[in-house]
N, C-alpha and C positions, 0 to 999 in steps of 0.2 A: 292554617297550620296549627297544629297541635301547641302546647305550652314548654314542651320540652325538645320543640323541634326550631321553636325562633328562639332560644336560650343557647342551644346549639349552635344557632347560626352565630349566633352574635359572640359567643366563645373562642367560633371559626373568625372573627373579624378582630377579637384581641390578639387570639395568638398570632394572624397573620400580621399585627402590626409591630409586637412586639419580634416577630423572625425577621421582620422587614428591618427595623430596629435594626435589631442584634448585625446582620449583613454589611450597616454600612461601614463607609471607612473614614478613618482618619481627616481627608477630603470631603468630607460631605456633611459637614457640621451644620447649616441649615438643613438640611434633609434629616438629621438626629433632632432640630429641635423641632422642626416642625412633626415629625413623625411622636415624638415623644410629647406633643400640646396634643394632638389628636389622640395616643392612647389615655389621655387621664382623660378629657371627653367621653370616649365611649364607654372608660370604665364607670366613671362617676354614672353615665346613663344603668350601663347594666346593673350597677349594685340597687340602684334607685327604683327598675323594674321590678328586682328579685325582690328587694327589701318590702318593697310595698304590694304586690300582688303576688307570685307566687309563693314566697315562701309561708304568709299567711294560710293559703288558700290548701297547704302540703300540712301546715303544722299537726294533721290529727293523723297521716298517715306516715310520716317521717318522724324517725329519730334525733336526725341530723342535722337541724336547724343552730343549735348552739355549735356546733362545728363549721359550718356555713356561714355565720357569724365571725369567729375567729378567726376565720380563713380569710373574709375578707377585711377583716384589722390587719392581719400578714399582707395580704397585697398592699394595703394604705401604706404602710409601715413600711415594705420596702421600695412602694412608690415614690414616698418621699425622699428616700434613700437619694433613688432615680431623679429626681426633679434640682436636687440639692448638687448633686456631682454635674459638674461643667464638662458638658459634650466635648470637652477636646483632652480631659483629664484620661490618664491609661488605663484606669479603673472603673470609667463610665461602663462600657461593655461589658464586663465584669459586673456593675450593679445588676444591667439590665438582662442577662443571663440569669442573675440570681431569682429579679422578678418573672422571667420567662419562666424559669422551674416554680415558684411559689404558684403563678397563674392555672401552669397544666395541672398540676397537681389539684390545685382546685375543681379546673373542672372537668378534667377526670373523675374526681372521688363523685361530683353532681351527674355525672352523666351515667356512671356506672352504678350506681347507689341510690342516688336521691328520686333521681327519675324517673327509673321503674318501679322507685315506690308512690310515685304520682300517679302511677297508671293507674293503683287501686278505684284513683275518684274518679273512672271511668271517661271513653272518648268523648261524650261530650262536654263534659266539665273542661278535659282536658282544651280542646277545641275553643271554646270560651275564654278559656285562662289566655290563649293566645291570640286569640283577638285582642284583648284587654292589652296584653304584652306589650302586643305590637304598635296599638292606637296610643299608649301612653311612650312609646319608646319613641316616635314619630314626632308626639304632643316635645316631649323633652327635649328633641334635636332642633326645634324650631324656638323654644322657648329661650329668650331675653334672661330670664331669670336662672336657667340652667347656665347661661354663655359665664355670666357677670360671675356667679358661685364659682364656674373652673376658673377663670381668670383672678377670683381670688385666692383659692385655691391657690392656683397656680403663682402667684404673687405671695403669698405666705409662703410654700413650701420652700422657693429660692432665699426668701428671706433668713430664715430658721436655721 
């Protein structure tokens, strides 16, 4: 897979988690927190891929790395929002729409913009960047040290 095709994918697994999110009901208060402990996971994973391999690998053909950046202070920022508001509060939903719009917007503007100006570094680089992606996106889901950082994470953000 290309580098802007497991990027996608993996876009494809935030926004599904966060519409899965957003569906549940009043009733379902473990299914908001566990759904809601798995999106900071995949996000912390995805920023950590982008951070470290692609967005280097773009920086001489993309403009839009200092926006890519920002963008993703905006999701922390209204992630913790999300983390801090009690699943059973009426404005949880309400956060978590907020972060659903802040997400697509993201990776829309990468998918539509950033991406095809990754194609300048040609298929096989592109190719490569996704092996790399995926082998380190794999290495992260499995690592000890990724689990302990969300769970602090995740224990600071409730805290705050």
């Amino acid at each position: 897979m290309k580098a802007d095709e497991v990027l996608i994918a993996h876009h494809d697994v935030l926004r599904g988690l966060l519409g899965q999110l957003r569906e549940t009901t009043d009733g379902q208060l473990d299914r908001r927190r566990h759904l809601r402990a798995e999106f900071l996971r995949e996000v912390e994973v995805h920023t950590q891929i982008e951070d470290e391999i692609f967005y280097p690998a773009v920086s001489e053909v993309s403009p839009l790395l200092s926006v890519a950046h920002a963008e993703h202070r905006q999701i922390d920022d209204q992630l913790a929002t999300v983390m801090r508001t009690p699943v059973d509060d009426p404005e949880f939903l309400v956060e978590v729409r907020m972060l659903e719009a802040t997400l697509r917007h993201h990776a829309a503007e990468e998918e539509a913009e950033m991406f095809p100006q990754a194609h300048t570094l040609g298929e096989d680089r592109l190719e490569e960047l996704g092996q790399q992606l995926q082998d380190r996106q794999a290495e992260l889901a499995r690592s000890g040290a990724m689990r302990w950082m969300v769970r602090l994470k995740h224990t600071v953000l409730r805290l705050v």
